[in-house]
C-alpha angles and dihedrals in degrees: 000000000000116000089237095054086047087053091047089047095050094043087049096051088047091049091045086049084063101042082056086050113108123208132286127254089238089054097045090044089053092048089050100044081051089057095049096046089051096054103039073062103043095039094075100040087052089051095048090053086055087056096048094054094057086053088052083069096065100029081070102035085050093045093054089051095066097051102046081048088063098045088043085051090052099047097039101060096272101303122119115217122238089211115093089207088056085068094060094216095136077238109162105228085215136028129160100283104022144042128199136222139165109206115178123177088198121016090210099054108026150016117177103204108216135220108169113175123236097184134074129264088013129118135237127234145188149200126213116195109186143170130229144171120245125175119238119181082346097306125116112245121196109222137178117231124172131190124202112236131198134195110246089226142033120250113259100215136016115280111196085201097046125243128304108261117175119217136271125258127250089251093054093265110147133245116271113282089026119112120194109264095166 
């Protein structure tokens, strides 16, 4: 054989001998360590989303609420209703992580819509459907106006009869411990 081709043959068989070669214990142990480091990251944002997409549950049913609140107030001679059924939504007044109330101190001035978590981990909210009085052309109008209301905290450990929200105020301020979230 030709001294090149002995050369080309060699060169091949040591090349095939690393390819056999596995890797290392270093290089599996940083692999692994990188792994680690990457879902101790990535576990609690996951379960936060879970979390957030139960919220998301209540943020809408309360939100319908308002609004219902505001149409029910317009076609029942300016008066809201303090049943969630008389809004017609197909709203269930309890699931597994919320249950929801309507609580209103005067039916012709003011509802607040009520969310209150069950479920661990989760947050409260509230709806507060109000009237108010705007001029228009120099007459006094009566309007409604809501404002969307959320716990500043979640709730530490499960409640089966929700968590203890107060009640709006006949302006749209929050219940205590609510902050305005819309």
């Amino acid at each position: 054989m030709k001294t090149e081709l002995k050369a080309k043959f060699l060169q091949n068989i040591l090349n095939k001998k690393k390819e056999n070669e596995g890797f290392t214990l270093i290089e599996l142990l940083v692999v692994i360590i990188i792994i680690g480091i990457l879902s101790a990251i990535a576990l609690p944002s996951f379960l936060n989303q879970a979390n957030k997409a139960r919220q998301s549950e209540a943020k809408n049913a309360v939100g319908s609420m308002n609004r219902a609140q505001q149409a029910f107030y317009l076609e029942n001679n300016n008066k809201f209703t303090s049943q969630v059924s008389s809004l017609a939504l197909g709203i269930k007044t309890s699931t597994d992580n919320y249950l929801y109330q309507i609580e209103t101190a005067d039916l012709s001035v003011i509802a607040t819509n009520k969310g209150k978590a069950k479920a661990t981990a989760l947050k409260s909210y509230a709806g507060v459907a109000y009237t108010s009085t705007q001029q228009v052309d120099g007459i006094n109008e009566s309007i409604t106006l809501a404002s969307m209301c959320e716990g500043n905290k979640p709730i530490t450990a499960a409640i089966n009869t929700g968590e203890n929200i107060g009640n709006g105020a006949n302006n749209g301020d929050c219940p205590a411990n609510m902050k305005v979230i819309k």
